[in-house]
N, C-alpha and C positions, 0 to 999 in steps of 0.2 A: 702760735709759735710752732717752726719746723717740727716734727718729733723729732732728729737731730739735735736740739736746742742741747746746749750745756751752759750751766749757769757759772759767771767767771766772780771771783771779786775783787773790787776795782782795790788800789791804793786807799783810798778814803772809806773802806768797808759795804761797801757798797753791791748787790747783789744785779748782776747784770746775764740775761737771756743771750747769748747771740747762736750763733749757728761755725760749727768750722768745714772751712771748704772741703768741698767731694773730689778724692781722688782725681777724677775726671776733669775738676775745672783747676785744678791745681796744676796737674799735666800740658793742657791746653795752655795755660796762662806761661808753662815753661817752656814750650816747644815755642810760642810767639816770641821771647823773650830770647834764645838762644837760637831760634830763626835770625832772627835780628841782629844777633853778634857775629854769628856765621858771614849773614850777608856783608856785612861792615869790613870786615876780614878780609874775604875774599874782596872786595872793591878794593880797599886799601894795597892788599897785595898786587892784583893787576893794574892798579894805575900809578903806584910809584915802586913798586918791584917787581919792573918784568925781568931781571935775571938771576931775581932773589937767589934760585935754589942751582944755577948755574954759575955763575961770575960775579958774586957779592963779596964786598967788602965787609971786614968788621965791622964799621957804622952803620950799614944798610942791614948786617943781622940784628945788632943790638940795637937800633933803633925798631926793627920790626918785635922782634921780641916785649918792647916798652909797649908799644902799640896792643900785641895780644895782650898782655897784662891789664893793660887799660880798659880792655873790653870787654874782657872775662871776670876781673874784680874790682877796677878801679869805678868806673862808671856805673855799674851796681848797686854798689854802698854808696854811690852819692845821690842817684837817682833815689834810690829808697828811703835814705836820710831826709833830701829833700823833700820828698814826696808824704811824706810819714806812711812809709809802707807800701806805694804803688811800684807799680813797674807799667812797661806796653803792657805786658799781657795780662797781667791783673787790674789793670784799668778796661780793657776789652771783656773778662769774664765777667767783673764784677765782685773781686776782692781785692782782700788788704790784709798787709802784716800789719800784724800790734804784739805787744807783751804780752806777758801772761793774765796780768791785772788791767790789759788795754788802754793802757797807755800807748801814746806814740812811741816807733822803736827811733833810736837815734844811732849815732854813727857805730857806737859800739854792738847792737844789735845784729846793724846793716854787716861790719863786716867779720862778724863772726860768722854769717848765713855764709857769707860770698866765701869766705873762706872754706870751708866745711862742703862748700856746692863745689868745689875746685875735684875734690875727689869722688862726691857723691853724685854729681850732674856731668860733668867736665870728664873725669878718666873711667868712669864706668858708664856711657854713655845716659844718666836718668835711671838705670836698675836698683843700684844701692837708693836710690831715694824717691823710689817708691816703692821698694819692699819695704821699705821703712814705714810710709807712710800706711801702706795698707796694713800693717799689723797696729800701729801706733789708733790709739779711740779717738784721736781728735786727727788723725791726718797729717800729722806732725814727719815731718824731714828729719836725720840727724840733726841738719842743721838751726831747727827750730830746737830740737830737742836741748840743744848746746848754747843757743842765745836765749830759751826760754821765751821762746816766741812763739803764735800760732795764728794759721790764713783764715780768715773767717770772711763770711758770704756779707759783706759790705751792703746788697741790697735788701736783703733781710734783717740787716741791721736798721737801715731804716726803716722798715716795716716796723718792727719794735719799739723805736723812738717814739712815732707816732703812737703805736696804741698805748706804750705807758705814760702819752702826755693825756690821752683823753682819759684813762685812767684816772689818774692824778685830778685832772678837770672837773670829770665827775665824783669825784669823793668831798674836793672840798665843797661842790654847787651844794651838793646833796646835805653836806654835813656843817657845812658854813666854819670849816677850820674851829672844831670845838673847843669851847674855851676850858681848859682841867685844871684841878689844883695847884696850888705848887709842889705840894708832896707828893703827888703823883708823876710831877713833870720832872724831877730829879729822881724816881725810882729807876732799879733795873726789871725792868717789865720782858721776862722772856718770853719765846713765843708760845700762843696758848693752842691749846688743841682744838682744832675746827671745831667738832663736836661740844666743846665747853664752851668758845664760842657763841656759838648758837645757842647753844639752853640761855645762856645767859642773855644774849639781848633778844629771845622769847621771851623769858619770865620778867623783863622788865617792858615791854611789847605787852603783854596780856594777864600780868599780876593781877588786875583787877576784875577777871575775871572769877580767881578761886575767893575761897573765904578766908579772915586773916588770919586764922590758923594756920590752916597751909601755906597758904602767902609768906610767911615768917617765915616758916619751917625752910621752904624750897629754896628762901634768899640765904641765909643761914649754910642752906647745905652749899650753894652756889658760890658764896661769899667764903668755905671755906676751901672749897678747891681751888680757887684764885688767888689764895693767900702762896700758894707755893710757887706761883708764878710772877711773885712779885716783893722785890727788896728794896727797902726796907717795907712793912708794913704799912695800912693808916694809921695815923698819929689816934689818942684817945679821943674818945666821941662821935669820933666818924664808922653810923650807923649800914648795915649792912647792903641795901638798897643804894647807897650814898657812894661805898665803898666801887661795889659792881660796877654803877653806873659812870665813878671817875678813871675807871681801868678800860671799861672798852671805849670812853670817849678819847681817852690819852691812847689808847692803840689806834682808832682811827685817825689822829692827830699827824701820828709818829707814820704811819701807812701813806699818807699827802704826803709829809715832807720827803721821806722815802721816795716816792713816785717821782717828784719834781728833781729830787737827783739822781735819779736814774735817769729821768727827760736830759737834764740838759747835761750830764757826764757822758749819755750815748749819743749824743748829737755833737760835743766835742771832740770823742773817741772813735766816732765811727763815719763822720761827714767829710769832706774834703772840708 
């Protein structure tokens, strides 16, 4: 993943990797986009108002006025609405608006940006919005900052689809979706410490190698650091080796199904 990466969380708790767009493709993707309204503008003007700014009528100003509006906001929010977040030019660099939780943005989104872009793109020529962005850590616009939105690198995004399906792929081949208790599978299992971690599926990886004094001892000492990372406790009877071994297989359980919704939420979120 980019070193850029920052981790978003979706609506459904969900912990997702993406990248947010670099100043530079941000800009790019605004200048093709307002290239574009420009051009529209100007054509519109010279093929049905060659005396706009000479010998117009009020219909031919207020009709021309509806036409900028259109172009500048109207057309905007609906392009992006429809698109879930594209534009020309973010289709050309290779990003996308989404929410904050990555979700698709919708109309309300769409024209809170267009709105907010009227002063921050539109009457300060693009200055107010990317001073903004360059101070802001994720690259953020006023106007993002106000719809709660952010452009993120859409191709990188699939990059990460991809490797958190073979992820996923490879945990349950490896692990065959292990089957846990049921006290275990309704515990709250918070996250353990890499380091504990690993002691623990060492000592049940190579227990047999000490004598079962130590052996005891070590699952004993294992078995009681784990207890504080796990609510409610085993139920009576359930022996220390017994206990370990139903936490880290319920952690690798809970790490698959993890994986598989992050696959197909970023492949929802982040795909045309």
């Amino acid at each position: 993943m980019d070193s850029q990466a920052t981790t978003v969380i979706t609506g459904e708790g969900v912990a997702l990797d993406v990248v947010p767009a670099g100043i530079g493709l941000r800009m790019l993707s605004a200048l093709i986009d307002v290239g574009l309204s420009v051009a529209i503008l100007i054509w519109v003007a010279v093929a049905q108002f060659n005396y706009l700014f000479s010998n117009a009528s009020a219909a031919q100003e207020a009709l021309f006025i509806l036409l900028v509006v259109f172009a500048v906001f109207v057309a905007p929010v609906l392009i992006e609405t429809a698109t879930g977040g594209k534009s020309v030019g973010r289709f050309v660099v290779g990003t996308r608006v989404v929410r904050s939780d990555l979700r698709r943005v919708g109309m309300q989104q769409a024209a809170i940006r267009a709105m907010v872009g009227l002063v921050e793109i539109w009457a300060t020529m693009g200055g107010l919005a990317a001073a903004a962005a360059l101070i802001d850590p994720k690259n953020r616009r006023l106007g993002d900052l106000a719809a709660g939105t952010v452009v993120i690198k859409e191709r990188v995004g699939a990059r990460a689809v991809e490797a958190a399906s073979k992820r996923a792929d490879a945990i349950v081949q490896a692990h065959e979706a292990p089957v846990t208790p049921s006290w275990i599978q309704s515990a709250d299992l918070r996250r353990l410490p890499p380091e504990l971690a690993r002691n623990a599926r060492s000592l049940l990886m190579r227990g047999a190698q000490f004598d079962e004094q130590a052996r005891v001892r070590l699952l004993a000492g294992i078995a009681s650091e784990l207890r504080e990372y796990v609510f409610p406790g085993p139920p009576p009877g359930v022996g220390d080796e017994e206990f370990i071994a139903a936490v880290l297989a319920e952690r690798t359980r809970r790490e698959a199904a993890r994986l598989e919704r992050n696959r197909r939420l970023a492949s929802s979120f982040l795909r045309v």
